[in-house]
N, C-alpha and C positions, 0 to 999 in steps of 0.2 A: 368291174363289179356289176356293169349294167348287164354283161352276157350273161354271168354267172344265174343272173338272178333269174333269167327270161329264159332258160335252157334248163329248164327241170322238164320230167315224163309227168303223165297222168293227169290228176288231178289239180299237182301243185304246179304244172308248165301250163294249162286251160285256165288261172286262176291268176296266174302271174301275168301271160297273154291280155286276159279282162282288167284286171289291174290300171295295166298300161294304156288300153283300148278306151275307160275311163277317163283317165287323165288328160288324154289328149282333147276330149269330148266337152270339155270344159271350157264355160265362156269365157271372157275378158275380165266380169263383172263379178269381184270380189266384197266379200261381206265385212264393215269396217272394224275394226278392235283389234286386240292382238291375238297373234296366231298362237297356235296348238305347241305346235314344238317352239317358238323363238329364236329360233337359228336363224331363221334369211334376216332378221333386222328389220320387220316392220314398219319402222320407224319414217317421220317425215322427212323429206330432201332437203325442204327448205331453211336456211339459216337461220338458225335460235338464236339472237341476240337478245340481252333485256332492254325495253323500251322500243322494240321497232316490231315491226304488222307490215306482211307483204298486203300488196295492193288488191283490193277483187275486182281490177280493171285487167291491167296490163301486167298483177303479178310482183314488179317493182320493189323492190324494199323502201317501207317507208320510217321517215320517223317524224316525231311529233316538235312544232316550234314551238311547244310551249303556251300555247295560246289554241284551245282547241277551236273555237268560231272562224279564226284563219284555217285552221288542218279542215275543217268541214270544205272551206271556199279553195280549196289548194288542191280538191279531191282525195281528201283522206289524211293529206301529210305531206311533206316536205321528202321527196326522194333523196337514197342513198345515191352519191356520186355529181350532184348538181346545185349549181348557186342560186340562191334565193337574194335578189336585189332588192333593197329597201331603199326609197325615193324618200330624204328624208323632209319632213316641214323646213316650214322657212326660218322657224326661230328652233330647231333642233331641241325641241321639247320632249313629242312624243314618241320619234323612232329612236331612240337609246332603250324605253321600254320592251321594244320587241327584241331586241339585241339580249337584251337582259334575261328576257322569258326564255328565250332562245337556248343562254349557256344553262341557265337556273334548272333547266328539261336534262341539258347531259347531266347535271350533278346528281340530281337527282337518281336519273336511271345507272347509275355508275361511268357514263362516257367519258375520255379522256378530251378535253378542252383546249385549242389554240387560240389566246386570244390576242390579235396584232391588232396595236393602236397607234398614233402619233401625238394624240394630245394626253389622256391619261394612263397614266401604271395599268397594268392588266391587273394588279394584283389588287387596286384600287376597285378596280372594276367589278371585281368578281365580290367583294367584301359587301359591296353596294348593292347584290342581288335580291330578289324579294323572296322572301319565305313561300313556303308550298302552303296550301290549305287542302286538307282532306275533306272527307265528306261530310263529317257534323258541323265540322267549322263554316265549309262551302256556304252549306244550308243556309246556317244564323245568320252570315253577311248580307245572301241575299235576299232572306226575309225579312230584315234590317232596310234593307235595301227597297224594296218593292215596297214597306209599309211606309216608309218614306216619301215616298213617290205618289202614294195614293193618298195618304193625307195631304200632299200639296196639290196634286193635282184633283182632287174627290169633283169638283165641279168640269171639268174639261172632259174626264171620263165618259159623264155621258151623252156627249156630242162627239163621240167618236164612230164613225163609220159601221156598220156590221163588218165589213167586206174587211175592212183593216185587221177588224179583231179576230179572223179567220185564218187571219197568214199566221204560219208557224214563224214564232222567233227562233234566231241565230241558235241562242244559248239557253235552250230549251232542257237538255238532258243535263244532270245532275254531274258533277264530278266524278273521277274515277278515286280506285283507291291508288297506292303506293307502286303496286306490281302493276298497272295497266296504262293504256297507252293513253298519255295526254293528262298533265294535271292543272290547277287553278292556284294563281299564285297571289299573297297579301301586298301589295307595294305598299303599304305602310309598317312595314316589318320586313327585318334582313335575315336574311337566309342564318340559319344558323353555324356555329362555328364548327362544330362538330362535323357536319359534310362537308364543309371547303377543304378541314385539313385528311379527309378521308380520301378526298378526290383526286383525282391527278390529271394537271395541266400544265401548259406550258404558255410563257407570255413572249413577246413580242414587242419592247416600247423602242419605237424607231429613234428618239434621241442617244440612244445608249448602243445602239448599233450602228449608228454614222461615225465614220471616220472621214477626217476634213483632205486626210493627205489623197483617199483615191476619189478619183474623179470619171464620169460615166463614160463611156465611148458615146460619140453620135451615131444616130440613127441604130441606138437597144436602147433597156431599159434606164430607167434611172436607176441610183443607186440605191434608194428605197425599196422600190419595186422587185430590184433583184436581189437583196439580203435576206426579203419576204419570201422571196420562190425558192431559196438556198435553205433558208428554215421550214419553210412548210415540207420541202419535197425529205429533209433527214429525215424529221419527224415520222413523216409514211413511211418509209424503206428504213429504217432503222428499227421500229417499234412493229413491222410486222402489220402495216394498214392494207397493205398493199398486195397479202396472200403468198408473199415470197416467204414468211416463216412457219411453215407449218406444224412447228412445234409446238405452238402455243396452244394452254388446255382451253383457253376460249376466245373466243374472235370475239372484237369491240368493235365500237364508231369513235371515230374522230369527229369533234364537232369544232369547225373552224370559224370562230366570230371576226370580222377587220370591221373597222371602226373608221367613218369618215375616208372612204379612200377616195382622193382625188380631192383633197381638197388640197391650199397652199401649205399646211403642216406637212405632208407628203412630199415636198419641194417637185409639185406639179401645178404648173401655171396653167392651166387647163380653164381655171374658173378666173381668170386674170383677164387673159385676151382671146379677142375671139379666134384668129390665125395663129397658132401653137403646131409647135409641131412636137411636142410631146402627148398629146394624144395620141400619136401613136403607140407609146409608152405604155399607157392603161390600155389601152384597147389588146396590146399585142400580153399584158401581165393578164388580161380575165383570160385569153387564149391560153395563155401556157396552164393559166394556172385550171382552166377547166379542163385540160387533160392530164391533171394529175390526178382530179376528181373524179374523172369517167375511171379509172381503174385501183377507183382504190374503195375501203370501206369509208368512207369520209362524206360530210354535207356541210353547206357552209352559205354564212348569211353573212352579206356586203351590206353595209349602210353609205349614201354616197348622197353632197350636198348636190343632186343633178339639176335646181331651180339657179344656181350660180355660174352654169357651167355654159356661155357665150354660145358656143359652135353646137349647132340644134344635129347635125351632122354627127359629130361626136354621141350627142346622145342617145340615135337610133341607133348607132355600131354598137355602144354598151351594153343597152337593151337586146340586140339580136345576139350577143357573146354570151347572154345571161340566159338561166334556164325560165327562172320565173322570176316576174318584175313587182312589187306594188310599192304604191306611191300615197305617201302621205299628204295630207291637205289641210292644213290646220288654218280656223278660225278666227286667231289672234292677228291682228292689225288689218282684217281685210272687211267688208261691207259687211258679210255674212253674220259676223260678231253678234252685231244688233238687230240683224234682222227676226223677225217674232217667229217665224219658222224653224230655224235653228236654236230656236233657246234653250232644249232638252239635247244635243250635242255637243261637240268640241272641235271636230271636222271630217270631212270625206276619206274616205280610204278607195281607191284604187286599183284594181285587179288589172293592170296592163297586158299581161304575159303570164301564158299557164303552159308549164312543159309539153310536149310530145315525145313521151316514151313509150318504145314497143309497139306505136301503131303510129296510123296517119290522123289520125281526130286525138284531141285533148279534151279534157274532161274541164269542159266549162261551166261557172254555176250560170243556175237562169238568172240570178239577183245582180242587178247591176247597181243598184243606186243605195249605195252601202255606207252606212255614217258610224264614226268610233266616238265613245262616249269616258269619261277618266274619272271614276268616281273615286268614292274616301279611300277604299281598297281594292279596287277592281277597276281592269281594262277590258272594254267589252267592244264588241262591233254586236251592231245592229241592221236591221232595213231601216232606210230612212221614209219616214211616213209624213205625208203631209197634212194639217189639219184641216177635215173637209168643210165648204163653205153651201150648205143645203138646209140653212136655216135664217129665216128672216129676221134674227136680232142681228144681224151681223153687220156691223155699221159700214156707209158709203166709205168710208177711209180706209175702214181695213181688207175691204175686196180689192181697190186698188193695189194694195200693199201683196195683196196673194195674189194679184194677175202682174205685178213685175216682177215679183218672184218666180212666177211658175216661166215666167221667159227665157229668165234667168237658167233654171237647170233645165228647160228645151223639153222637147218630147218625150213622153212616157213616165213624167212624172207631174202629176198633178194640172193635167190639161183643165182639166174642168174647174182652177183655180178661181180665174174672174176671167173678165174680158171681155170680149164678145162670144167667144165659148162656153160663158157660163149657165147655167140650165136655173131659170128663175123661174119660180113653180106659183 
């Protein structure tokens, strides 16, 4: 057709000739919207799923844990194909909430759910989630919230730093709605029943999957570990995670939650003795099991008791098997309790580990010194601020009290606490 067209006389072969002469003369740089005819498929490359936003780093598919002030410090979100390791407190208080924000994000956005545990029912689990809050709602809490806070503190206000009151807070921008990425959830209110039975997931409760008659080989997994890699991997290759079924009118995420792995419910003596030799067990199950997760649509968040776990050795290998690590630091039974500096938190939160995808640099925040707060309805991370001492009411006792403290969290937090660093004017 192409000779046809370019082998006319006259007029209509000079014209047909310039046509082509045209086209060819044309830059790289296309004008955005949709074309004239429709035929070539305009259309974007990148995968439409609901609830995920590729990355404006590295491109990446991302999705959201449920907790946007984490997706801001994680560089946007939680990547498809990689584990997200929760370091949980000491008394396993507050990382079951991130777990929970976690699956309560796939229901939301329609994802299909795994949820593997050893102490409770999945199906327990998921009942116990916290309701979403949309934007009006968002609002009211936390201007409930903030009036709160300024009635009790009205007098501390204003001995508050300039320079403090300049830093942008965590959770500064307002909620999304239902269709966008990342929402705010009530933990004084359970999810409703109408999504749970809309949703589709699959559970995992290890006591119902042991059987006493088989017993592990040495030197592989245990038998926990391996009934988990037997059910995660159907699940992908069965259900089409994994791009082998191209039939399907629309491609999902898998969102994988395991609960406590590695603890003695697991029947992994790992937090027993410090010499184990099933560490190699865990170590060798994140192996397998993060490359089921490099090729499939799936993301997945480990909660793991690693402050029990003897062999300091074991903890780095976990850590380097994992894509991203944070670590909880709660509060309850430790100095920090009572001390007058922390009295507007609940404890530290942790950034250990931020993936490296698609390049050699990771997308680190600059905020290092980061505290989570557990209010009436809302889990919040903050910057942790310390209260400034540049005013002479300030009694000899309690400079003291701010120069052991600022010893305490070391450099680049609250130097000019007391001490002999302190600037007495």
């Amino acid at each position: 057709m192409a000779a046809v067209a370019t082998c006319g006389t006259g007029a209509g072969g000079a014209g047909s000739v310039a046509a082509v002469t045209n086209m060819n003369s044309v830059t790289s740089f296309q004008r955005k919207g949709p074309r004239a005819g429709g035929a070539d498929g305009g259309g974007s490359r990148l995968v439409s799923i609901p609830g995920t936003r590729p990355s404006v780093r590295n491109g990446q598919l991302l999705v959201s844990t449920g907790l946007p002030a984490l997706d801001q410090l994680l560089g946007g979100g939680l990547a498809v194909g990689t584990i997200l390791l929760i370091e949980e407190d000491k008394y396993n208080i507050y990382s079951p909430l991130l777990l929970k924000y976690f699956l309560a994000e796939g229901i939301l956005n329609g994802h299909t759910l795994l949820v593997a545990s050893a102490k409770e029912d999945p199906a327990d689990i998921l009942q116990n989630l916290p309701a979403p809050l949309l934007d009006d709602n968002y609002k009211k809490e936390s201007n409930e919230d903030t009036c709160n806070h300024k009635t009790a503190d009205s007098n501390v206000e204003m001995k508050i730093a300039w320079r403090y009151q300049l830093l942008p807070k965590m959770e500064q921008a307002g909620p999304v709605s239902s269709s966008r990425f990342g929402h705010y959830y009530d933990i004084s209110k359970r999810i409703p029943q109408e999504l749970i039975g809309a949703s589709k997931w699959h559970g995992f409760f290890l006591p119902e999957k042991l059987s006493p008659s088989l017993e592990a080989e040495p030197c592989s997994l245990n038998h926990g570990y391996l009934k988990l890699l037997h059910f995660i991997q159907s699940i992908i290759y069965e259900e089409g995670f994994d791009g082998s079924n191209p039939q399907k009118k629309q491609k999902n995420i898998l969102r994988i939650g395991i609960q406590s792995l590695g603890s003695p419910l697991w029947d992994d003596d790992i937090c027993c003795t410090e010499n184990c030799d099933s560490g190699h067990s865990l170590t060798r199950f994140l192996y397998v099991l993060r490359g089921l997760l490099r090729t499939s649509l799936s993301a997945c968040v480990v909660t793991m008791p690693s402050h029990l776990i003897q062999n300091k050795a074991i903890i780095t290998r976990v850590r380097n098997l994992s894509d991203t690590v944070v670590g909880l630091e709660s509060f309850i039974g430790s100095e920090k309790e009572t001390n007058p500096l922390y009295k507007d938190y609940h404890g530290l939160i942790h950034i250990r580990q931020v993936p490296r995808l698609n390049n050699l640099t990771c997308d680190v925040s600059d905020v290092k010194d980061l505290a989570f707060k557990l209010k009436r309805k809302l889990f919040t991370i903050e910057r942790l601020h310390l209260p400034p001492d540049l005013s002479d009411t300030v009694s000899r006792s309690s400079k003291q009290d701010l120069a052991a403290s600022a010893e305490v969290l070391g450099p680049g937090c609250g130097m000019m606490a007391g001490g002999k660093k302190h600037l007495d004017f």
